[in-house]
C-alpha positions as CSV (number, residue, x, y, z in Angstrom):
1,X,-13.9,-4.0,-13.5
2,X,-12.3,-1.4,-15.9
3,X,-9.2,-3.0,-17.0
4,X,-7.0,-5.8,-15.7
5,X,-3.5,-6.4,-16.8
6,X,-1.2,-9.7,-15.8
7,X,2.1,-10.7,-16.6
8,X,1.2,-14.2,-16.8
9,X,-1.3,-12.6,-20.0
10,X,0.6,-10.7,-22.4
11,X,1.2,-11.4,-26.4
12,X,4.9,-12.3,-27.4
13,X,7.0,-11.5,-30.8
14,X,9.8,-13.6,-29.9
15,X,10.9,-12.2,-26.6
16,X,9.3,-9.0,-27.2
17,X,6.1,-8.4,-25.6
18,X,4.1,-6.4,-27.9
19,X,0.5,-6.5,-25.9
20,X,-0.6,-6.3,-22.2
21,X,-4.0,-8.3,-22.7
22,X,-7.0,-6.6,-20.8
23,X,-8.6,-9.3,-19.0
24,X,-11.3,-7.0,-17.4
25,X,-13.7,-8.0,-20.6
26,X,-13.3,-4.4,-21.8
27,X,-11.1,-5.5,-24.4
28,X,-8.9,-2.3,-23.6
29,X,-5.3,-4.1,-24.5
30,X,-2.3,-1.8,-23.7
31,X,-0.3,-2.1,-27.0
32,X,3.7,-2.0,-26.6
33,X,4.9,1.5,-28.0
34,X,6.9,1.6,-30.7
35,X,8.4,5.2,-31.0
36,X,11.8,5.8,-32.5
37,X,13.7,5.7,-29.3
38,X,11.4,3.0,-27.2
39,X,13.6,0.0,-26.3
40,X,10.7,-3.0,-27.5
41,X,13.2,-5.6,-25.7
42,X,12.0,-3.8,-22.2
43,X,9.8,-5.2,-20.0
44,X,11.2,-9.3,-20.1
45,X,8.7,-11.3,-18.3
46,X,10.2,-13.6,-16.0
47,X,9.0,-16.7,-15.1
48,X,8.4,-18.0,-11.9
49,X,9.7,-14.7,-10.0
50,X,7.3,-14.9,-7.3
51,X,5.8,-17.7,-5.9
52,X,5.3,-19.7,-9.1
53,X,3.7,-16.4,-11.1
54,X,5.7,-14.4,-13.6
55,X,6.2,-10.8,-13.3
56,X,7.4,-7.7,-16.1
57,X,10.8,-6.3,-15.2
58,X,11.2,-2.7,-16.3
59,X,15.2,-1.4,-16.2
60,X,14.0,1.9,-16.7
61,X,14.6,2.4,-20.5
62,X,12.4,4.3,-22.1
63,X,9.0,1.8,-23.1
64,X,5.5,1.9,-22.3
65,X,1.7,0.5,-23.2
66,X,-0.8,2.5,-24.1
67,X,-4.6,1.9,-24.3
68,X,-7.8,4.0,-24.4
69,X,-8.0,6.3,-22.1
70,X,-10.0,5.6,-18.7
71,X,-10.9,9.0,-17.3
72,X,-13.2,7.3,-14.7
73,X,-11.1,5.7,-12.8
74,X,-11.8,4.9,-8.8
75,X,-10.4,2.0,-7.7
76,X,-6.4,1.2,-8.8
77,X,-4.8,-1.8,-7.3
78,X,-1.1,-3.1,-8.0
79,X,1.4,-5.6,-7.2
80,X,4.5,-4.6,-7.6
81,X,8.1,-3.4,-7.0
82,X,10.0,-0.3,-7.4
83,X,14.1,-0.6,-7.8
84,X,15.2,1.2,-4.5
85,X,18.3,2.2,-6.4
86,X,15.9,4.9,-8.0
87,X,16.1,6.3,-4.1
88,X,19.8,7.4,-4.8
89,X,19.9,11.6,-5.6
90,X,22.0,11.9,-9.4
91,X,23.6,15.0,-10.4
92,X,23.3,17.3,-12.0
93,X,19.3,16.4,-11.3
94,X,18.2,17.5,-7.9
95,X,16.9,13.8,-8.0
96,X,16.3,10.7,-9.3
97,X,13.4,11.0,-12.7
98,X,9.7,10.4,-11.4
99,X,8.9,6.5,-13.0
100,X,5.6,6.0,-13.4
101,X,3.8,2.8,-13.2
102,X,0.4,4.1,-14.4
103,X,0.8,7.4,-16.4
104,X,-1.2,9.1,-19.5
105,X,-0.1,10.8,-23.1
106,X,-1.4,14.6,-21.2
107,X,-1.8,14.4,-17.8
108,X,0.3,13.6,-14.5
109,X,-2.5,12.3,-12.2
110,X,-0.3,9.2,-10.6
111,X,2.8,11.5,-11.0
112,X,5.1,10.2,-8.1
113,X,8.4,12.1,-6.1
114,X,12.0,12.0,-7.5
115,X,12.5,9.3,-5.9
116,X,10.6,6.6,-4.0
117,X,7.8,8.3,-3.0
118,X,4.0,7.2,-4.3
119,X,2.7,10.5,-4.9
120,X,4.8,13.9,-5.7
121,X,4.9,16.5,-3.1
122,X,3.8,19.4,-5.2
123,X,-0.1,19.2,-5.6
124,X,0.5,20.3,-9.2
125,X,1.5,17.8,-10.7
126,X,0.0,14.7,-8.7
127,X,-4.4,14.2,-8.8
128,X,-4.9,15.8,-5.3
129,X,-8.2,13.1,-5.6
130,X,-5.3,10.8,-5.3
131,X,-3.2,12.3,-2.3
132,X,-7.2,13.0,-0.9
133,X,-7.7,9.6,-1.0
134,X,-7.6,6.5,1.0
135,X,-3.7,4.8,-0.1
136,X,-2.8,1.4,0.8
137,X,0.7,-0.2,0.9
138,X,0.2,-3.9,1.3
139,X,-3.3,-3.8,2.8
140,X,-2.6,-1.1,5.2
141,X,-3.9,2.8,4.5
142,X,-0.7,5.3,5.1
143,X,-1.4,8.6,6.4
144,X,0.4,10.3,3.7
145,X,1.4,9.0,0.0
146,X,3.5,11.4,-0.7
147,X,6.2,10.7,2.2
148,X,5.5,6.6,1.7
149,X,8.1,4.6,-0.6
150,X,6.5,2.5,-3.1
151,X,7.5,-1.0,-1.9
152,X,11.2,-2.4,-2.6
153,X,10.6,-6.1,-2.4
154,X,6.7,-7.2,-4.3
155,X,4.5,-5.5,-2.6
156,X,0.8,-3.7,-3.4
157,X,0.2,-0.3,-3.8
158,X,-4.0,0.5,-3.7
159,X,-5.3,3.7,-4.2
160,X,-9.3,4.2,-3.7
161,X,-9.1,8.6,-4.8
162,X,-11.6,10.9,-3.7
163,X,-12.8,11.3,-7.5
164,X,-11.9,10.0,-10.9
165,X,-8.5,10.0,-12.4
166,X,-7.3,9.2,-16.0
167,X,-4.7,7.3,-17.0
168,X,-4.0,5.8,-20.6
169,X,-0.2,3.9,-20.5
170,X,1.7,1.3,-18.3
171,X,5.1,2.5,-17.4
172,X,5.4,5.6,-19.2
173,X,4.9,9.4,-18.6
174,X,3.5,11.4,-21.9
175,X,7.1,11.2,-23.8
176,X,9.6,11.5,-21.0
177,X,12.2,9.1,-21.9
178,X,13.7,8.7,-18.7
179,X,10.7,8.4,-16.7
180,X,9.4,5.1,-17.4
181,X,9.2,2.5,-14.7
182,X,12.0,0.9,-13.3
183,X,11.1,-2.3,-11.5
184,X,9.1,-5.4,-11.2
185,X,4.7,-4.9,-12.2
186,X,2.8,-8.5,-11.9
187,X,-0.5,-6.8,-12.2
188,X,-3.0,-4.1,-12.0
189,X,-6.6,-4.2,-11.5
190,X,-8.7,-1.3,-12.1
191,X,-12.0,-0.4,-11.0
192,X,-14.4,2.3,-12.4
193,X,-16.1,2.5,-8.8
194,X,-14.9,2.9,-5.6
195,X,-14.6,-0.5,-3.7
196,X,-15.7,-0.8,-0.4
197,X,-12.9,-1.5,2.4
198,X,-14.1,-4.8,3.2
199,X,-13.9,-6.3,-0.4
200,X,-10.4,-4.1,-1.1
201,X,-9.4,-6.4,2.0
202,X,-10.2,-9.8,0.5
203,X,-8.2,-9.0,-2.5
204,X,-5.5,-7.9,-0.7
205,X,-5.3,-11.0,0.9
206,X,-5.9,-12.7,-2.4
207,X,-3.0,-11.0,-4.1
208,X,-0.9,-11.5,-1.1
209,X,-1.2,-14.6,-0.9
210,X,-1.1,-15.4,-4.5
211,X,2.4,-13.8,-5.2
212,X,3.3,-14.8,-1.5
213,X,4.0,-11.2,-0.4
214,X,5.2,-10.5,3.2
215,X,2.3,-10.5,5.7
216,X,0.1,-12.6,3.6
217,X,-0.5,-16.3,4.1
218,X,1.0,-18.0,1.2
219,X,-0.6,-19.9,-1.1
220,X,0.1,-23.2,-2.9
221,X,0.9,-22.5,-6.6
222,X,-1.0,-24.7,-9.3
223,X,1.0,-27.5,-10.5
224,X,0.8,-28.9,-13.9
225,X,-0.5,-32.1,-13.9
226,X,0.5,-32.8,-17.3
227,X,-2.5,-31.8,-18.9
228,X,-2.4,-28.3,-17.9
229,X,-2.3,-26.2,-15.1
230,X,-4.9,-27.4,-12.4
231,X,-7.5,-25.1,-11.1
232,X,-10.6,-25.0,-10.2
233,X,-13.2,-23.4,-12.4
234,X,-16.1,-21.1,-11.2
235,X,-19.4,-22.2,-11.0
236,X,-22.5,-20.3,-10.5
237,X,-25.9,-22.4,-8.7
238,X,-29.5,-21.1,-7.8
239,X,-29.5,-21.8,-4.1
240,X,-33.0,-20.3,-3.5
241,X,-35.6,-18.3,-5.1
242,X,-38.4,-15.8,-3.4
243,X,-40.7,-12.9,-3.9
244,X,-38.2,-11.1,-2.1
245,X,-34.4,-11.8,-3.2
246,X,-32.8,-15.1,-4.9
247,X,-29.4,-16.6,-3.6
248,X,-27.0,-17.5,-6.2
249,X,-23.4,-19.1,-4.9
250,X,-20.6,-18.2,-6.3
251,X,-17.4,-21.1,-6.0
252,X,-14.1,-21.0,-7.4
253,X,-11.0,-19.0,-6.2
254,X,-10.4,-15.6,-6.6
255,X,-12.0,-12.1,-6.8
256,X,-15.2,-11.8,-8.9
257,X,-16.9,-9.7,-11.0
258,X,-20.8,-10.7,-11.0
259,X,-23.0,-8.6,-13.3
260,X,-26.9,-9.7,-13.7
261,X,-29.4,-9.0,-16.6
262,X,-33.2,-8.1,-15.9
263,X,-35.6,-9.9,-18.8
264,X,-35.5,-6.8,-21.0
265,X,-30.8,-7.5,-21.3
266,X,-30.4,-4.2,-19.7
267,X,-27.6,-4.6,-16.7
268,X,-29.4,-4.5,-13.1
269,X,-26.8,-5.6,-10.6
270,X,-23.3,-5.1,-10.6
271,X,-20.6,-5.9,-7.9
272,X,-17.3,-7.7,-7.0
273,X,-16.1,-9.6,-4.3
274,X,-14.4,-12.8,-3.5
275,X,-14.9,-16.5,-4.2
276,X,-16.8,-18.5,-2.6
277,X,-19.6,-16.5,-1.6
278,X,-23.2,-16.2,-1.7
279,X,-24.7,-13.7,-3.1
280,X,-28.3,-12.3,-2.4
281,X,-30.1,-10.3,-5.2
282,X,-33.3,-8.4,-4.1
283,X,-36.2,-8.1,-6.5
284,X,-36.5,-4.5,-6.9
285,X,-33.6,-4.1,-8.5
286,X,-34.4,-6.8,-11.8
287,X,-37.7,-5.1,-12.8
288,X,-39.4,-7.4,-15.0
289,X,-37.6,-10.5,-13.6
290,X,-34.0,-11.9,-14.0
291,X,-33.0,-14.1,-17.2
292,X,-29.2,-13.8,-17.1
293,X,-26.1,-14.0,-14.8
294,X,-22.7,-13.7,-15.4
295,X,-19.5,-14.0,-13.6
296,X,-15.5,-14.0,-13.9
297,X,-13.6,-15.6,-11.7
298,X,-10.3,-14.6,-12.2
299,X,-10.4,-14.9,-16.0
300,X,-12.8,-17.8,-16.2
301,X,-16.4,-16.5,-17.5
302,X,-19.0,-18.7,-16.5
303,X,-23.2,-17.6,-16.8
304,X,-26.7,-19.2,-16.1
305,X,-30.1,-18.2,-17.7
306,X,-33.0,-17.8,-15.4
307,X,-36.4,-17.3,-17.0
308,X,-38.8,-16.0,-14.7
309,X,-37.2,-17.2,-11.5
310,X,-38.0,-14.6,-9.6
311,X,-41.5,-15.1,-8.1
312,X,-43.9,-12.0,-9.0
């Protein structure tokens, strides 16, 4: 996981957010801009917008995040919702201003239509890796992003491109002030790899059912229980060990990012899914033996050390 941003995760001045926390582990926070003519009161986070779980509503004012630049990037997943007023042709434009929910200080890779469109028609401007690509609008692939309308009501938009693309803001496009998003964003995952279709499904259906978007099941929102919000943490157990592979269960809820150290610290084994599962890891890839494991569930790290498990 590259980066990973949450409305229910952000750093307050008051009302003003001033920080998108990264809660990928990269430590890549997307700091609120503060140019002369940025509007620092836009996004609000609202509370309990959907199913329990805040979201960040843009009014299209100029505003934006900006963090280190990710030129690598494969996998983009987001739940959100675009303000289908911003449909409506103004004059003297020939259209409405492009807003931009992922964007960069130089280039126009996610650059969407005048309008409602995910991706702009003239190949240009958008990454044609992008319009290439394999695009999803809530779990299902579209033939073509450039005549599909971001979704109106929360939705997810998922792009898996046919190379990397760079991005380095939220919400805003280089220093186009009328250009920033105009809508609801509750969170965007990013990947530095592109996911496989089967695992892009399960957190689809995570997210779905999390923010309780149309088509998903819907799931039952944490309650406080006085003490804090409930939930159940993840936990990582040795389920069996072999000369060949070693079975390690993952439990909790939620997608996962599971990365595993040989003896020597050097990482062996990376991948992502969704908990529970059981994962099998296969000798020839930890030469030397395995002696670490780590894994996020959601944004609960949790790790075991294994010294000389692995049967030689």
């Amino acid at each position: 996981m590259e980066f990973w941003i949450r409305a229910d995760s952000v750093k307050l001045s008051g009302t003003q957010i001033t920080q998108l926390y990264d809660l990928s582990g990269k430590d890549n926070h997307a700091i609120h801009d503060k140019f002369s003519s940025t509007n620092l009161n836009v996004p609000v986070v609202v509370n309990n917008a959907y199913n329990g779980h805040p979201t960040l509503r843009f009014s299209g004012a100029y505003t934006g995040f900006a963090m280190t630049k990710m030129t690598d990037m494969r996998t983009i997943i987001a739940v959100l919702q675009k303000d289908s007023a911003e449909c409506l042709k103004r004059l003297p434009n020939y259209a409405t201003p492009a807003r931009f929910f992922l964007g960069d200080d130089a280039t126009t890779n996610f650059h969407p239509e005048h309008g409602c469109y995910i991706y702009n028609a003239n190949l240009g401007e958008v990454s044609t890796n992008l319009v290439n690509g394999m695009t999803f609008k809530n779990g299902i692939k579209v033939a073509d992003g450039r005549t599909t309308n971001f979704p109106f009501v929360l939705g997810m938009v998922s792009m898996i491109p046919t190379g990397a693309v760079t991005a380095s803001t939220v919400g805003r496009d280089r220093t186009f002030s009328d250009r920033s998003w105009f809508g609801d964003i509750c969170e965007i995952i990013i990947y530095n790899k592109a996911i496989d279709t089967v695992t892009l499904r399960k957190i689809h259906n995570i997210l779905g059912s999390k923010y309780g978007i149309a088509g998903f099941k819907t799931a039952v929102t944490p309650r406080s229980n006085g003490a804090g919000l409930l939930k159940i943490l993840p936990v990582i157990s040795l389920i069996h060990s072999n000369a060949q592979t070693m079975g390690v269960k993952i439990s909790g809820e939620g997608f996962y990012s599971l990365k595993v150290f040989n003896i020597k610290g050097q990482l062996s084994i990376e991948k992502i899914g969704s908990a529970p599962e059981m994962v099998t890891l296969r000798n020839e890839k930890l030469p030397g033996g395995c002696c670490f494991v780590s894994a996020t569930v959601n944004k609960v790290e949790t790790h075991l050390n294994f010294v000389n498990t692995l049967k030689r």
